[in-house]
Backbone as a ProteinNet text record, in pm:
[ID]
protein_1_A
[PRIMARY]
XXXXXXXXXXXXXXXXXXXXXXXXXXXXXXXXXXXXXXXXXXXXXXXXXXXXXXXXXXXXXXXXXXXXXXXXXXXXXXXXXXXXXXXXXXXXXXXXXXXXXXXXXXXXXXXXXXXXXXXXXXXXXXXXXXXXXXXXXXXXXXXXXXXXXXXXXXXXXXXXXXXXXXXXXXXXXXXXXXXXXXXXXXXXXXXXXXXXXXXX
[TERTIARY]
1524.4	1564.4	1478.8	1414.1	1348.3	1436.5	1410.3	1509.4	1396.9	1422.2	1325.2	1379.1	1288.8	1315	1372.3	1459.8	1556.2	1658.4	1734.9	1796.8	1925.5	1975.9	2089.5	2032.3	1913.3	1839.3	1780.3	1782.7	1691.9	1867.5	1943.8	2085.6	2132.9	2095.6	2118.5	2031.1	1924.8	1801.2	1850.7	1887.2	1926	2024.8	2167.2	2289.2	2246.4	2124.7	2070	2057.7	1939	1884.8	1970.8	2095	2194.8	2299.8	2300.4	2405.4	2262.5	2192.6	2067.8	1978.3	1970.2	1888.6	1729.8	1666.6	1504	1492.2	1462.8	1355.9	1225.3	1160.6	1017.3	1033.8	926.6	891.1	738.5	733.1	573.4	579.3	430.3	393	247.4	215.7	71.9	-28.2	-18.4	-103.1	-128.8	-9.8	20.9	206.2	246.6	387.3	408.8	493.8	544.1	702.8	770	871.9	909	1062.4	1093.2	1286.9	1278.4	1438	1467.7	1571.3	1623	1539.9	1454.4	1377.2	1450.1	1579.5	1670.5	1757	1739.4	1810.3	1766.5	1777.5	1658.2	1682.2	1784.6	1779.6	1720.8	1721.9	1653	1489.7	1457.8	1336.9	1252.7	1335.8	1276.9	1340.9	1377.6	1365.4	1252.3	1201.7	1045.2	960.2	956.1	858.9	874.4	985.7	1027.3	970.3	1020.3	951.3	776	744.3	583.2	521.5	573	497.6	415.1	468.3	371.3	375.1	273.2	261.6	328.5	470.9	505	441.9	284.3	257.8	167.4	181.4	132	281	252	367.3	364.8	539	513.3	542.4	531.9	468.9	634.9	621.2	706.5	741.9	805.7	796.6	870.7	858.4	995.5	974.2	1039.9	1054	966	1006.8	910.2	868.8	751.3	668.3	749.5	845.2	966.9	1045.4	1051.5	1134.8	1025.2	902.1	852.9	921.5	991.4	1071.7	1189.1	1211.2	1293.3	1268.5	1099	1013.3	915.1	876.2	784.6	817	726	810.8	708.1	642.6	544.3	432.7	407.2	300.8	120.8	78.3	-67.1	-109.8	-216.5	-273	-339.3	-423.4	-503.7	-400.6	-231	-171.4	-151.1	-112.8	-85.8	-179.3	-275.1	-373.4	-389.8	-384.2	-420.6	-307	-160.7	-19.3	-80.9	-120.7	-123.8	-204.1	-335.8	-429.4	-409	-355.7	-337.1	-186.7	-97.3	37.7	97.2	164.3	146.8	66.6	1.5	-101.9	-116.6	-265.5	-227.6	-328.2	-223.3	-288.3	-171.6	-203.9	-124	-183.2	-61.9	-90.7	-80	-102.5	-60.3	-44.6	99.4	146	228.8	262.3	359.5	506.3	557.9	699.1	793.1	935.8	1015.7	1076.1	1119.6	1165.4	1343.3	1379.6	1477.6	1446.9	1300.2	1248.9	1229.4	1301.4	1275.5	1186.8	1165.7	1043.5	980.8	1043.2	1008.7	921.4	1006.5	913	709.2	748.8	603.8	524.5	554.9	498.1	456.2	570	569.2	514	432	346.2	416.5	372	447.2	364.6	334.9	255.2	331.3	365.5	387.8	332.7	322.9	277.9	337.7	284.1	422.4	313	418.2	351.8	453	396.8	451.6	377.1	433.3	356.9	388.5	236.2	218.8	224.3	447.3	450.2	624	576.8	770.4	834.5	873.7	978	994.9	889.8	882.1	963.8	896.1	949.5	1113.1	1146.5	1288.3	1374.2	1294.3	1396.1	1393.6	1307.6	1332.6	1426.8	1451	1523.6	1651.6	1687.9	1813.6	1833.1	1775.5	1791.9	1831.7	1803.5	1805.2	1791	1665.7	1665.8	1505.6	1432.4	1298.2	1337	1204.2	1230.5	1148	1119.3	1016.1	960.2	812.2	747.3	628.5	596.7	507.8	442.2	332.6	266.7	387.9	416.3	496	438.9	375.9	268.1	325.2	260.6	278.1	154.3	176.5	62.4	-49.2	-201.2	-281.7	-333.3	-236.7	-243.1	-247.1	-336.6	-369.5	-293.8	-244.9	-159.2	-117.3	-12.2	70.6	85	12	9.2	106.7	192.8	275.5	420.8	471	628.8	622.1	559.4	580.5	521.7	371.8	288.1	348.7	425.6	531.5	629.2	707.4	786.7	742	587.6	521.9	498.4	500.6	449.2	546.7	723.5	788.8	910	918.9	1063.5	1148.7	1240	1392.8	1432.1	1272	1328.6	1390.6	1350.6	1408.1	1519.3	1582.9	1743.7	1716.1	1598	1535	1407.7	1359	1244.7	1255.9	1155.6	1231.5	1074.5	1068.9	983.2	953.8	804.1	786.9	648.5	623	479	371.7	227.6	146.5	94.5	81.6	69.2	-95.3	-129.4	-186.5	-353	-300	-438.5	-490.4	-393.9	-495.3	-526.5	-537.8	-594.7	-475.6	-477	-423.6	-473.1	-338.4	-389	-454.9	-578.7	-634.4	-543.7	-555	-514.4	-558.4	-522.2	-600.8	-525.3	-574.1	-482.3	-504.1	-443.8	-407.4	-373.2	-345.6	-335.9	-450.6	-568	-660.4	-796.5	-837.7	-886.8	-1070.3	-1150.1	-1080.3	-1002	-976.6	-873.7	-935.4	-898	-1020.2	-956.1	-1050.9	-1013	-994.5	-871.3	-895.4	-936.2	-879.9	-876	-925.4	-1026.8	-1089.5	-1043.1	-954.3	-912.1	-951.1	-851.6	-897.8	-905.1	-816.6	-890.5	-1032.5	-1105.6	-1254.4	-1253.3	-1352.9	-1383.9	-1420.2	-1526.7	-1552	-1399.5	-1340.9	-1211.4	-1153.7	-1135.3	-1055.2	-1119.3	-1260	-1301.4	-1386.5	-1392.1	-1465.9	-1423.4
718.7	847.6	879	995.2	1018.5	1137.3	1180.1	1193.3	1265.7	1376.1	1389.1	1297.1	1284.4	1149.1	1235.2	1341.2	1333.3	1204.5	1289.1	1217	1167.8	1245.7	1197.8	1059.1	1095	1012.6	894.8	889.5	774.3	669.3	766.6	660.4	612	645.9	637	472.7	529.4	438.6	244.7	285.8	158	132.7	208.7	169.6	69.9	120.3	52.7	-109.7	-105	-207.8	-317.9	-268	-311.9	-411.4	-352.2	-434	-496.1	-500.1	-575.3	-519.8	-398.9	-284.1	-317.3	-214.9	-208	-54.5	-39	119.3	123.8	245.1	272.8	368.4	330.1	427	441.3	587.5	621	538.6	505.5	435.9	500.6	460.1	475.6	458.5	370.6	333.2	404.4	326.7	353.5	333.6	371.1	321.2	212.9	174.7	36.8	29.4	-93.8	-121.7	-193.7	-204.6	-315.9	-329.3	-452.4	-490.9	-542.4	-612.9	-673.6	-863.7	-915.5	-987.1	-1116	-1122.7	-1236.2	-1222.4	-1162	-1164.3	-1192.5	-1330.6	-1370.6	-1331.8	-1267	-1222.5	-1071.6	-997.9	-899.8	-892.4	-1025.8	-1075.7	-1134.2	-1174.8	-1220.7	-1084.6	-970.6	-865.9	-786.2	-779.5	-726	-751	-935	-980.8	-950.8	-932.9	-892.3	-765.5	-677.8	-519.2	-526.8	-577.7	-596.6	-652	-734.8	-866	-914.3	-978.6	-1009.2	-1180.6	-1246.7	-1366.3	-1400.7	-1550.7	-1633.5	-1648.9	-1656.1	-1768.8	-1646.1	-1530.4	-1382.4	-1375	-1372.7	-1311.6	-1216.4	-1204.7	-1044.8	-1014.8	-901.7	-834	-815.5	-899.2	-835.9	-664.2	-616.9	-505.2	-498.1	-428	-360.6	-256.5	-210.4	-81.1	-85.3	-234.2	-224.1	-374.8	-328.5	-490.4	-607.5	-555.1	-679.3	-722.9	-666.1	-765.6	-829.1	-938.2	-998.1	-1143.8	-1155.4	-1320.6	-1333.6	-1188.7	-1208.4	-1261.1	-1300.1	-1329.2	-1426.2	-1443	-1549.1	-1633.2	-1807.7	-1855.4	-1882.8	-1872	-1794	-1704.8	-1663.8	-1558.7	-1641.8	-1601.1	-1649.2	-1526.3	-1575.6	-1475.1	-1337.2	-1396.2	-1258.6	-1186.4	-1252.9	-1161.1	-1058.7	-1129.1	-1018.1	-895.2	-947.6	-859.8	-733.6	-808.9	-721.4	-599.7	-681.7	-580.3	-450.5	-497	-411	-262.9	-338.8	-220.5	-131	-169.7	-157	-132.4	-105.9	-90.1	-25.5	91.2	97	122.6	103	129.9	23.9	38.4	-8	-204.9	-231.8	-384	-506.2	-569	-668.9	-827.2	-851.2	-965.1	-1074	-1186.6	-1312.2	-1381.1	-1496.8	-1576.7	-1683.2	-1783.9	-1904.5	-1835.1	-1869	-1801.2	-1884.7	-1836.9	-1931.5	-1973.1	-2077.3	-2193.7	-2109.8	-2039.9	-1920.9	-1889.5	-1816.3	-1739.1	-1791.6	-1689.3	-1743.1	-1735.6	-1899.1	-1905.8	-1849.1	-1743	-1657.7	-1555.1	-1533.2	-1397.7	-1439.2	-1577.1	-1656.5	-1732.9	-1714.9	-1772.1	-1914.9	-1968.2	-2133.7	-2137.3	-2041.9	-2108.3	-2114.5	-2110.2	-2144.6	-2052.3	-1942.8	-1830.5	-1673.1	-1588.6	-1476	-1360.9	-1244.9	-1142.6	-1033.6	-972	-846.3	-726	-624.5	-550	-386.7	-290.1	-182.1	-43.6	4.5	167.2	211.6	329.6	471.2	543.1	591	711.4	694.6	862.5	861.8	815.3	854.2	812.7	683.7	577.5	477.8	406.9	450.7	389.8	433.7	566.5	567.8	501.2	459.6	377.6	231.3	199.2	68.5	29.4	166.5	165.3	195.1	238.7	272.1	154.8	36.5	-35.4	-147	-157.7	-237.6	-428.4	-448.1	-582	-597.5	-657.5	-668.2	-642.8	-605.1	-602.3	-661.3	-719.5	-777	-677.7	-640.5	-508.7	-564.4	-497.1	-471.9	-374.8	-324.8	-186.6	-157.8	-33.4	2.4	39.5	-73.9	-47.7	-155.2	-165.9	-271.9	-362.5	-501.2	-617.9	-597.7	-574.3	-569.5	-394.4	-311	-181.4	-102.7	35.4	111	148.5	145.4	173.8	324.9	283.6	481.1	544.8	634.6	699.7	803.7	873.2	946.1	938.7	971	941.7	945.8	1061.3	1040.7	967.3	886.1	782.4	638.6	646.9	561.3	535.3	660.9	670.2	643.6	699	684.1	502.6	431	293.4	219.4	234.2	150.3	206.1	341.2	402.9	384.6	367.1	318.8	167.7	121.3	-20.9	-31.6	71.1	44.2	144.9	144.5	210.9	329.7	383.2	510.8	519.2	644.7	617.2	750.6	743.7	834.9	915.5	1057	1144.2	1192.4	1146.6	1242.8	1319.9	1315.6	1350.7	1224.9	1309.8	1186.9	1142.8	976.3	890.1	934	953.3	987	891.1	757.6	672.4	606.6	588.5	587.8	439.3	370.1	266.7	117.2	18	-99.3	-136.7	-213.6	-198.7	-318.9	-363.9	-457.7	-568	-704.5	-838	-926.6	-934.6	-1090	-1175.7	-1338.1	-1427.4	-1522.7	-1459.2	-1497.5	-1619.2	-1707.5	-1873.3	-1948.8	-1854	-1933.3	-1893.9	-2004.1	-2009.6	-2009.6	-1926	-1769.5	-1683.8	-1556.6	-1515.5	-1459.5	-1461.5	-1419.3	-1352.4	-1214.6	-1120.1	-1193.8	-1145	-1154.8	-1043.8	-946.8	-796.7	-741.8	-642.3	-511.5	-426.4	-321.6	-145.1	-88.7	-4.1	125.2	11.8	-43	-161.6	-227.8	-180.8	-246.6	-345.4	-466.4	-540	-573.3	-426.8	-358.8	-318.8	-257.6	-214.9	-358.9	-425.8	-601.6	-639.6	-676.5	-782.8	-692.5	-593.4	-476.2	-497
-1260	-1316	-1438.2	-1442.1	-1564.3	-1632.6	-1767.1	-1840.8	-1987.5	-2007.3	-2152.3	-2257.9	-2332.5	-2419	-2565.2	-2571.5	-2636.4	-2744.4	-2836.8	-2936.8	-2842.8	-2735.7	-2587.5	-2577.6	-2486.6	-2398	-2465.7	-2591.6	-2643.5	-2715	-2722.9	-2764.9	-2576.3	-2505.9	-2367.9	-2342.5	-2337.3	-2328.7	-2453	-2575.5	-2619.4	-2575.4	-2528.7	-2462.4	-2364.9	-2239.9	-2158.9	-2183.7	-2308.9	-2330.7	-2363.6	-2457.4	-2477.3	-2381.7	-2251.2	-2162	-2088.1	-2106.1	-2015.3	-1905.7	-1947.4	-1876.3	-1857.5	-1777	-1784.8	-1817.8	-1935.2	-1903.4	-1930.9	-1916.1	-1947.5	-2066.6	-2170.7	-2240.9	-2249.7	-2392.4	-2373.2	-2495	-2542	-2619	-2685.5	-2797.1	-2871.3	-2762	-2653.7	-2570.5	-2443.1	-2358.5	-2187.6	-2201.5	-2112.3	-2077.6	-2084.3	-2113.8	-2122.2	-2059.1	-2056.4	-1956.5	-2101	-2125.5	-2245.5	-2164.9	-2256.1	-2209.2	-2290.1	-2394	-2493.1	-2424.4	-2619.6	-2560.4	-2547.1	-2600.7	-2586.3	-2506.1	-2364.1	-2252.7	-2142.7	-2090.6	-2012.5	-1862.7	-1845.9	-1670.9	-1710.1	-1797.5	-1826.4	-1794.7	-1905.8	-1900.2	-1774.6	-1673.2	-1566.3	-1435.4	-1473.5	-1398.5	-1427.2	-1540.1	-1578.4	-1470.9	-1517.6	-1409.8	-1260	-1175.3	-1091.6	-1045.1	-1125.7	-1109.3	-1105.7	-1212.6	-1199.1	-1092.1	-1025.7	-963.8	-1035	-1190.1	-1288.1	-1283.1	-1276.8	-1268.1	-1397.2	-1415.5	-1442.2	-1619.1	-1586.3	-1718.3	-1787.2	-1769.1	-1837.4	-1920.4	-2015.6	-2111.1	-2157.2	-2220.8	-2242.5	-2429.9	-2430.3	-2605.6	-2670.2	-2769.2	-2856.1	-2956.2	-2965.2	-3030.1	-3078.1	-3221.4	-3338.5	-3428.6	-3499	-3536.1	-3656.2	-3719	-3903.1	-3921.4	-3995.5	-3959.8	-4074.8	-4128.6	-4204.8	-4078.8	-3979.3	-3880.5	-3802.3	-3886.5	-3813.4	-3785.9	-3908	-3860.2	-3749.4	-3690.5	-3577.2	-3462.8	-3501	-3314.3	-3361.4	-3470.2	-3522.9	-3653.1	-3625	-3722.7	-3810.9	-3808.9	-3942	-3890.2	-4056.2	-4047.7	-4124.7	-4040.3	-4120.9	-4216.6	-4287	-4387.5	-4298.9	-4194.2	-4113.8	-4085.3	-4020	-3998.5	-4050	-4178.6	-4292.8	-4303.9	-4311.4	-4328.5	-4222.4	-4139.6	-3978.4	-4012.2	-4020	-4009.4	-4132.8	-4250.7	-4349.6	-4292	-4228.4	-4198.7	-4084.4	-4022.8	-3829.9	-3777.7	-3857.7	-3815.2	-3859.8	-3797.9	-3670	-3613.7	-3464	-3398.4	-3301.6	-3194.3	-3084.7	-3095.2	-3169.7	-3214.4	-3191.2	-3119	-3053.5	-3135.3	-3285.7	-3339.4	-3233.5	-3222.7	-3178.1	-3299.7	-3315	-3403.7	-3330.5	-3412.9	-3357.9	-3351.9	-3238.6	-3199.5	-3250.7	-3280.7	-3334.4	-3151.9	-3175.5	-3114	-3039.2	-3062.8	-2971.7	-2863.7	-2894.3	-2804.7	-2668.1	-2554.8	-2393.2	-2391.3	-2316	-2271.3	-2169.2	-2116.3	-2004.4	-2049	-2176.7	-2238.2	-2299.4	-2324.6	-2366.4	-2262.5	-2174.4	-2064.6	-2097	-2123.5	-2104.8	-2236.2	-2344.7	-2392	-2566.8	-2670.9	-2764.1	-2917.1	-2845.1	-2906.5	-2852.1	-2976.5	-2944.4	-3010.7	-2851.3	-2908.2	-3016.1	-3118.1	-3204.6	-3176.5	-3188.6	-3246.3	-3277	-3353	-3374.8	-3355.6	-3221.1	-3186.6	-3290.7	-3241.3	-3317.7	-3247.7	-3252.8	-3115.8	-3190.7	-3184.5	-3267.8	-3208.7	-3077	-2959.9	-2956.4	-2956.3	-2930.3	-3048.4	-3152.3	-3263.8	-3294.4	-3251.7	-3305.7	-3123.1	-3054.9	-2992.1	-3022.2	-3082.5	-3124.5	-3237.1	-3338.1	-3410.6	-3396.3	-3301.6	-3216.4	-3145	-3080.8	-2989.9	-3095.3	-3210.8	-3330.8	-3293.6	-3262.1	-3168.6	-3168.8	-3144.9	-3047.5	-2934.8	-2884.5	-2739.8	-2667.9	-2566.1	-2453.7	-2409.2	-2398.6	-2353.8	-2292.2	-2181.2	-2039.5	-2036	-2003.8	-1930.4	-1777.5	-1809.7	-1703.9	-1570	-1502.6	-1393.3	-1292	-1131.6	-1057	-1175	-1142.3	-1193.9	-1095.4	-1199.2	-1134.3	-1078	-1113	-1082.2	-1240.2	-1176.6	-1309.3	-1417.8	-1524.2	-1614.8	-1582	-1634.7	-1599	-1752.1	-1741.9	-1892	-1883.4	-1770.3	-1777.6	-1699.4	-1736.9	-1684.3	-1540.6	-1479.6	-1304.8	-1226.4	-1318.7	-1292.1	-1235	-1375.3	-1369.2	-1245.5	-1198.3	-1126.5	-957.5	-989.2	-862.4	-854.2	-921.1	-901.3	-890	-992.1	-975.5	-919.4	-888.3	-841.9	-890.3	-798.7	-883.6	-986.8	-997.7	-978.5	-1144.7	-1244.3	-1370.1	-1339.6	-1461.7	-1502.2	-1581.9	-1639	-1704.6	-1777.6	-1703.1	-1748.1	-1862.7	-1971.4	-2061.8	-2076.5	-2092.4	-2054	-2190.5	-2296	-2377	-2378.1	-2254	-2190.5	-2158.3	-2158.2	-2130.6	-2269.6	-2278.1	-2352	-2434.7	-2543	-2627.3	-2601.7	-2567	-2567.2	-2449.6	-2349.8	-2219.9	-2195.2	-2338.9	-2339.1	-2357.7	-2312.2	-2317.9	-2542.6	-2592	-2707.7	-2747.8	-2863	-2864.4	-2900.3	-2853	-2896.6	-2967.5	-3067.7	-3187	-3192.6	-3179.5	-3178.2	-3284.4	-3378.9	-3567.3	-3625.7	-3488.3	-3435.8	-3503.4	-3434.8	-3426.6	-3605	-3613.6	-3755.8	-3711.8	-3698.3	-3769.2	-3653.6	-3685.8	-3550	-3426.5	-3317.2	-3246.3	-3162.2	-3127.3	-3034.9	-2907.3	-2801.2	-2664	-2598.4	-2676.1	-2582.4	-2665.8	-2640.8	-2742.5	-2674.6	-2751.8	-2715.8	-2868	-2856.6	-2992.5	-3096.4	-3161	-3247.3	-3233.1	-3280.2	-3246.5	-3319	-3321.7	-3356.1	-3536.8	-3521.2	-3646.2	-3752.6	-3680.6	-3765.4	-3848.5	-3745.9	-3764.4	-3875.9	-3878.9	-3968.2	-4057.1	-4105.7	-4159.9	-4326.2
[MASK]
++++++++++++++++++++++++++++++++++++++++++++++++++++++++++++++++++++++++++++++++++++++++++++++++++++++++++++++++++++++++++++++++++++++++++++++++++++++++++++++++++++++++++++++++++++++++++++++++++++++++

């Protein structure tokens, strides 16, 4: 069901997330799929909907970069740094996860992704959903990202609980990944975060 992404629809949308829902939203990026990230039949219906391989994990997200200790159990200095310059926007920290976190959502591994869109909607549902959330590109795995709500609808149908409509997604692009782990930090993914921006 898609749904304009309304002040209704976005208290609708965390109600969702709330009892252990899947929806789609738009994002700074592409669509994304999120579910509450400490609900692990939630978390392993993502993967379900995607046909997303097992040991691919998925992105943390939250409303303000002070709720980073809800998903990581520390912060390194680049982090800091990175969060200061780059957030919100389409930059996917990597950090050490606290020891809570399903391991479904980390794919076995013991590193997690954060991060915080630059997209009102996005952001006032995270603030409405009041939680992290586990977040996906709202696509089949392996298939083109859906930058717009019916994109969306065309790839996964019914298989989420709402998809929430605030047009097409602004960047088109998957957002860059740095993994803040590592000394010094090192890109995996280059998107609108360039390289240049990071270490500039």
């Amino acid at each position: 069901m898609i749904q304009k992404a309304d002040n209704t629809a976005l208290t609708g949308a965390a109600r969702i997330i709330s009892s252990g829902g899947i929806i789609a939203f738009p994002t700074d990026t592409v669509y994304g799929l999120a579910c509450d990230l400490f609900n692990e039949d939630a978390v392993r219906r993502i993967y379900e909907i995607k046909g997303r391989p097992a040991h691919l994990p998925l992105i943390a997200m939250f409303a303000e970069a002070e709720d980073w200790p809800r998903v990581a159990s520390s912060l390194p200095e680049s982090a800091r740094r990175f969060m200061a310059r780059c957030w919100p926007g389409p930059l996917t920290i990597i950090v050490p996860a606290r020891q809570d976190i399903p391991t479904s959502v980390l794919g076995s591994g013991v590193t997690i992704g954060m991060r915080i869109p630059d997209h009102a909607t996005a952001r006032e549902l995270l603030r409405q959903a009041g939680r992290p959330l586990a977040t996906t590109s709202a696509n089949l795995s392996r298939q083109q990202a859906a930058c717009t709500a019916e994109e969306v609808k065309e790839q996964l149908g019914d298989a989420v609980d709402l998809i929430l409509d605030a047009g097409p997604c602004p960047g088109g692009q998957a957002s860059t990944v740095v993994d803040c782990t590592a000394d010094p930090p090192k890109i995996l993914r280059e998107g609108p975060i360039t390289r240049d921006i990071l270490f500039r």
